[in-house]
N, C-alpha and C positions, 0 to 999 in steps of 0.2 A: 185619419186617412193617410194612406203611406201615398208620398212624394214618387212621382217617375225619376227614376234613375236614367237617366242619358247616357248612353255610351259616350265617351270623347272619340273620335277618329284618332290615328295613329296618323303621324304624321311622321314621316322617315326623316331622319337626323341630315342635316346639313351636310354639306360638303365638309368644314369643317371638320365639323364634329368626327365624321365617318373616319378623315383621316387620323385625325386624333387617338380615335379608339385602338386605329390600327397602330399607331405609333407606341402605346400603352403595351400592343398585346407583342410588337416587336421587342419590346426591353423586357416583359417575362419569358419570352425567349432564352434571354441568357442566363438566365437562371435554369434552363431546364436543356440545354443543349450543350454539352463540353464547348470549351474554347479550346483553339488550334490552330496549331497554322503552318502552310510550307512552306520551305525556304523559296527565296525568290533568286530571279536572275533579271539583270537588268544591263543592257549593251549601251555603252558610252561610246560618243563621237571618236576618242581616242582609239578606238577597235580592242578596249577591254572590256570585259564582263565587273560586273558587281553583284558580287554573294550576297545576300542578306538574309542572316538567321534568323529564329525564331525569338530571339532576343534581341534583334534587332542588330549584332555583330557586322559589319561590313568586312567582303572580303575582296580585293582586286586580283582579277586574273588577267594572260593573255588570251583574248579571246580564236577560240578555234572549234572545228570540226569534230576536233578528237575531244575536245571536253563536252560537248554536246554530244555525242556517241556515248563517251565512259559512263555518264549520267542519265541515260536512257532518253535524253530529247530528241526526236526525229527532224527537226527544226533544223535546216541548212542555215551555214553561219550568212550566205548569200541574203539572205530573210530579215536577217538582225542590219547588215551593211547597206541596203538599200530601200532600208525604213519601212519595209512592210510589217514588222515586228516592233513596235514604238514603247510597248508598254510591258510592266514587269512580267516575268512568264513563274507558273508554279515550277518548280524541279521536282520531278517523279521519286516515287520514296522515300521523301523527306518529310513528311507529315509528324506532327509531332502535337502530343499535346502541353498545353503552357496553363498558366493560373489563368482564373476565370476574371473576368472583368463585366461585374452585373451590371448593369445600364438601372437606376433608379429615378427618382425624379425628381433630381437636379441634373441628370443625364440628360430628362425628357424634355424638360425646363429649356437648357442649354440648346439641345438638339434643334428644337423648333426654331433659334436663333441662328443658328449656325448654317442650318437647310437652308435660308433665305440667302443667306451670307455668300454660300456655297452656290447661289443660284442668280446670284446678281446677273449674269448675262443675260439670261433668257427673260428674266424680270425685267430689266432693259429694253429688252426687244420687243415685249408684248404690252409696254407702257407707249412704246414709241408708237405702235401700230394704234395703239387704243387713241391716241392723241390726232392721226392721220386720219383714222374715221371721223371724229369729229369734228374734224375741217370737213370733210366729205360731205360730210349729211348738211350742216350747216352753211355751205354755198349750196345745198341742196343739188348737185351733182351724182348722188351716189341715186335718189330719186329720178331725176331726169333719162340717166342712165339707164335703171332699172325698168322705167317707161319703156324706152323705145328697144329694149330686148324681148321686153314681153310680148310686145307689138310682133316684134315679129319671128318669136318660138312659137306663137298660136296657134293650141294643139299640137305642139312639136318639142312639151314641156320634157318630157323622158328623154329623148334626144339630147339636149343642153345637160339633162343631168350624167347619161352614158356617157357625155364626150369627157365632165370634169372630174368623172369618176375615173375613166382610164386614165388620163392625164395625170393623176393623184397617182394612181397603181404603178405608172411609170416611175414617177418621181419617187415612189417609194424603193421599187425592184432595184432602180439603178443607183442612187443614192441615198437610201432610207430617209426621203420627207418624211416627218412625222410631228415636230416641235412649232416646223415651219407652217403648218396650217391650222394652227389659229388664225393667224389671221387671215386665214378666208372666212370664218365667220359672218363676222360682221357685213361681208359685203353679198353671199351667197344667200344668208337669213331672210332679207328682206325680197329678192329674188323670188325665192322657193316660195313664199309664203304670199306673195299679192300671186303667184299662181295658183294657188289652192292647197299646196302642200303643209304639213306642219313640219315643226323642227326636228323631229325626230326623225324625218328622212334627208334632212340637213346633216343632219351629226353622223347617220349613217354611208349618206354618200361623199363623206369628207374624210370621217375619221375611220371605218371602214374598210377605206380605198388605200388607205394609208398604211392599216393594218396589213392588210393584203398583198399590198406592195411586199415590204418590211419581210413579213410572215417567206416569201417566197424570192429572198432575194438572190437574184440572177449576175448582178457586177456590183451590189452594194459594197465599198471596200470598207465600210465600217461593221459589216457582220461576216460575211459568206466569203471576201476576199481574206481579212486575215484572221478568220479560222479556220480555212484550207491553209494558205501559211502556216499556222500553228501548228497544225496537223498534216505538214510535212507533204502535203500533196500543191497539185497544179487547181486552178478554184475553179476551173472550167469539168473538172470530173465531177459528173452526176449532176452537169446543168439544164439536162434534155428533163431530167425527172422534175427538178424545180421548177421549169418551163411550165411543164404539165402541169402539175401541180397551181401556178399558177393563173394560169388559164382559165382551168377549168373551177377553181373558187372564184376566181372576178366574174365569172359568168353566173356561176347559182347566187353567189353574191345580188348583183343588179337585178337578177331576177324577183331574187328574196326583197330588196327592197323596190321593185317596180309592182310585185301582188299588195302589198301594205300602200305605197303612194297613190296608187289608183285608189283603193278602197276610200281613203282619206279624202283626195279632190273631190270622188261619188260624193260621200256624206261623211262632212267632217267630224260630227259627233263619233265615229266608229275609232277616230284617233286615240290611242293610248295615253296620250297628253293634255284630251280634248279640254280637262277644266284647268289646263297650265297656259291654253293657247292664249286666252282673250290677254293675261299679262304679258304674255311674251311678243304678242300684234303688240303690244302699246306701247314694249323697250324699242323695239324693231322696225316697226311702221310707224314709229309717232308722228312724221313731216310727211308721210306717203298718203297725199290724197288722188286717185284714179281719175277721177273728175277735173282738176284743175293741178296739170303735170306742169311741174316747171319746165322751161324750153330747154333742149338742150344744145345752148350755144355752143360756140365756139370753143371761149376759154374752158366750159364746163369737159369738152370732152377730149382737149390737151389734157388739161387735170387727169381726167381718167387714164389715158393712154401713161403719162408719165407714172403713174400709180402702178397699172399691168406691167411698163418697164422694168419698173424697178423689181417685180419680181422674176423678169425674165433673168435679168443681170444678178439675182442674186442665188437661182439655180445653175450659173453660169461661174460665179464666186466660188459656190461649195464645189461644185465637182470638180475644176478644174484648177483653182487657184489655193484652194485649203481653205477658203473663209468656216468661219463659225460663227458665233453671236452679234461680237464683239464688229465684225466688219458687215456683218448683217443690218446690226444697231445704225452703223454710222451712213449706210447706206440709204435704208428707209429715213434719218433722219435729215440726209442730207435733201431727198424728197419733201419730205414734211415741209423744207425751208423754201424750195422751189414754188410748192404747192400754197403757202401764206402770201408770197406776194403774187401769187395768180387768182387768190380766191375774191380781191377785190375788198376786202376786210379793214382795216384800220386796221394799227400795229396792235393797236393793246385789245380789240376785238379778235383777232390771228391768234395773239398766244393765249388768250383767255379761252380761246376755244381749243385751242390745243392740247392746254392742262388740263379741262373737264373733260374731254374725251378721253385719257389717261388715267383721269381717277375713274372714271368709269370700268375700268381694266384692273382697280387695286388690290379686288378679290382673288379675280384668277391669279395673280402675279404672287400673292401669299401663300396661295393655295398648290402650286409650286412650288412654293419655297417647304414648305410645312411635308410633304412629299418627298421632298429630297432628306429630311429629317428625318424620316424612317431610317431608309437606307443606313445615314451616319451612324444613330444608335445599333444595326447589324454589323457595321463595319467595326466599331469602336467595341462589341462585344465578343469580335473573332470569333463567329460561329460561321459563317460562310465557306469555309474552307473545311471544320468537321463535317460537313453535310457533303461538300467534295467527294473526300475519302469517303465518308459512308456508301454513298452513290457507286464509287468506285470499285469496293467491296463486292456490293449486292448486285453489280451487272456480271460479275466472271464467271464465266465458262456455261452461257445461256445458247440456246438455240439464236440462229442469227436474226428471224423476223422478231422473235420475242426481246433478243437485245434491242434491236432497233426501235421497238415502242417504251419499253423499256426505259433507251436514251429520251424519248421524247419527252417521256415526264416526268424524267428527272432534272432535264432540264426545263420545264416547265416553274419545278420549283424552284431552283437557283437562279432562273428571269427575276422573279421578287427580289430574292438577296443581293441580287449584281444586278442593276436593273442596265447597266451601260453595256450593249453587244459587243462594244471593243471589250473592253474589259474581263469581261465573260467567258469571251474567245480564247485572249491571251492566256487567262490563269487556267480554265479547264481544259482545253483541249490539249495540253501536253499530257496530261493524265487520262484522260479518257479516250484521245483517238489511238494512240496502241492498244487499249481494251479488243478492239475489232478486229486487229490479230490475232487476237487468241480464240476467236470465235468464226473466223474463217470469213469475214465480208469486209468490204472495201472500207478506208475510212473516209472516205466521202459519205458514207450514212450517217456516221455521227456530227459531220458537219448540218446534213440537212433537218436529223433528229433536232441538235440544235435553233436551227433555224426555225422549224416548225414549232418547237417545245417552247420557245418564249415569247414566239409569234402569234399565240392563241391567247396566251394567256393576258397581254397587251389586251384585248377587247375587253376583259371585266379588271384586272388587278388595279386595286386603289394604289398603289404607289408607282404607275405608267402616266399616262396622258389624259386618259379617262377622266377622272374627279374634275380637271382644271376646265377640259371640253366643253362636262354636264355643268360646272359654274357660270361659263362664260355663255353658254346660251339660255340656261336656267330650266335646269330639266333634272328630276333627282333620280341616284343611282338605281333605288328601287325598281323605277319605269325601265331605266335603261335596260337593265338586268333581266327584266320579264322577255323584253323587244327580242332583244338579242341572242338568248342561253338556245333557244332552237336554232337560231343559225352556227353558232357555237359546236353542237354539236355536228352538225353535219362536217364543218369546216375541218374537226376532228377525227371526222370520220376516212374524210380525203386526204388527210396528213398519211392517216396509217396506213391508205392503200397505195398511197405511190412511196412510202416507205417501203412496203412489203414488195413490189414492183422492182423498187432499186437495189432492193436484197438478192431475189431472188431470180433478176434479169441481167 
């Protein structure tokens, strides 16, 4: 008698793993894309310039107007002097190609060390946060809390989620939050979920919102400020479109994830996630009992208040003071210390709970590091910059709404390569916002082409925020992927009409 053969289920690759593969398929890469690169230009405090060849030659100049003219950069020296231009700029026509530098695996070996290495801050900051939850849960605070908000959003659960999604969209448009909301996780998760919600409308009305923000930024100065700078114009031209544009996606957005939340709280078996839910109630609610709420005292809800503080102060840090990781880190953890001797703990109970809740977070923090890997093996294989020029090439002398989408998805693809918006700004848009002169439309399109082009692509690209998101709540990218590629599209679709709008308006 012949045996039944059983299917095995496929069971989609890890986080890890995913990033892994892509890390593999970026170093065959440089085997199949020339190496190249432009000369750069880079403005010293002194008020000189510094050359740097393709060989890496160093040249000092006096910095002026008229070497920025003779070189074709539109970039007022004003730009360079009052620090809105920080970071190396490509020089137009200087492209050249150099020996190849193939990325193998001691590269890949390396790489994954180096990503982490390279990521130490944010790794810091998302250890610190993970260590601050669980002081939270364990004075049972984050519970108590969670009690008496539900209490009283009752039936008014979409409401709390609209407000934290604008809020998100804000903080994006105006200062590209994006790194910054992991840690709402941990504390929104358990929220959403003794609502009726699963976590995939967690992940969408956080990272999403964030997205959205980003995707449509309005005074962000790390994307839309200085690549208007770069590209020689004022960053307020063509911000009525990005307006619009944003707008009008936070809105199909909420909507898109308010027909999916309902559907869920109805009947939660219809969840996309439904057989990920019962493990993820049990990382997330494991102290959440409805029935016998812990009280929430006094001390419990200073605790909380100083928690929201500190991130009122630390959106207050970035935009205004320059903070980044590093004073973000020292921030939350100067919390963390507040919050040990208010939790009521014993000393060696305090930090014990501190560090488990930290290693709790080791995943995600690798798994960031392991991502930022990528990137090094593209950088270290000087193919970023062929792909440039190529781009650069295949945009000239197109009709203007066809450049314009054009732009969109070329810069789509160089988001992956250059995953840093400053970065990205600085080195392409000296090369590609004069393109738009020769095509007769404003270069304000190719700022927002820009913004659009690496703005969509954040929702699915394994080497953005995504992978670290889907670990830290536990959700694989497969499901994400299904959720999401329909809103994607549409999202898509509204890039290319208020492109076509600002082309031809």
């Amino acid at each position: 008698m012949k045996k039944d053969k059983k299917k095995k289920a496929f069971n989609f690759p890890s986080a890890f793993s995913v990033l892994f593969i892509v890390l593999i398929f970026a170093a065959f890469l440089t085997y199949i894309i020339p190496a190249g690169l432009y000369s750069r230009l880079t403005y010293n405090d002194d008020k000189t310039f510094t050359i740097t060849d393709q060989e890496g030659n160093e040249k000092v100049i006096s910095a002026s107007d008229k070497y920025l003219k003779d070189n074709g950069i539109s970039i007022p020296l004003e730009s360079f002097e009052n620090g809105s231009i920080k970071k190396p700029i490509a020089i137009p026509n200087t492209y050249k190609k150099i020996k190849p530098n193939h990325q193998g695996i001691k590269e890949i070996i390396m790489a994954s060390i180096s990503g982490v290495e390279d990521s130490i801050d944010i790794i810091v900051f998302v250890l610190i946060i993970g260590g601050i939850i669980g002081l939270l849960n364990e004075t049972g605070t984050f519970n108590a809390g969670m009690a008496a908000l539900s209490k009283n959003t009752k039936g008014r659960e979409f409401i709390m989620l609209a407000v934290i999604f604008a809020l998100i969209t804000i903080g994006g448009t105006t200062f590209g939050m994006a790194e910054e909301t992991i840690a709402l996780y941990p504390i929104l998760l358990p929220i959403f979920l003794a609502v009726g919600y699963d976590a995939m409308v967690v992940i969408a009305t956080i990272y999403l919102a964030s997205c959205v923000g980003t995707m449509f930024s309005t005074v962000n100065p790390f994307s839309v400020v200085i690549a208007s700078n770069a590209a020689g114009i004022n960053f307020t031209t063509g911000q009525a479109f990005r307006v619009l544009g944003l707008v009008v996606t936070a809105i199909v957005t909420l909507l898109y994830i308010r027909k999916y939340a309902n559907k869920v709280q109805k009947n939660p078996e219809s969840s996309i996630i439904a057989e990920d839910m019962p493990r993820i109630k049990e990382k997330f609610l494991e102290n959440y009992d409805p029935v016998n709420i812990v009280e929430f005292t006094l001390r419990k809800k200073i605790t909380l208040i100083i928690f929201i503080l500190s991130f009122v102060i630390m959106i207050w840090g970035v935009q205004s003071q320059g903070w980044w990781f590093e004073e973000m880190s020292g921030l939350f953890l100067t919390s963390a210390i507040i919050m040990m001797f208010l939790s009521g703990l014993n000393e060696k109970k305090a930090v014990s709970t501190f560090m488990n809740g930290a290693a709790d977070l080791v995943s995600v923090a690798l798994i960031i590091g392991l991502a930022r890997g990528i990137n090094i093996i593209l950088d270290n294989g000087f193919i970023s910059d062929t792909l440039l020029f190529s781009a650069s090439k295949l945009i000239n002398g197109m009709s203007g709404v066809v450049f314009s989408w054009v732009q969109m998805a070329i810069y789509s693809v160089l988001g992956i390569f250059i995953p840093s918006s400053s970065g990205l700004a600085a080195l392409s848009m000296p090369i590609m916002a004069p393109l738009a002169d020769a095509v007769n439309v404003g270069r304000d399109v190719v700022v927002s082409a820009y913004n659009y082009g690496q703005g969509w692509m954040a929702y699915i690209t394994p080497t953005g925020l995504v992978i670290a998101t889907l670990e830290l709540v536990g959700v694989t990218y497969d499901k994400w992927f299904k959720w999401v590629i329909k809103l994607l599209g549409i999202t898509i679709v509204i890039s290319l009409i208020v492109l076509t709008l600002q082309v031809i308006i």
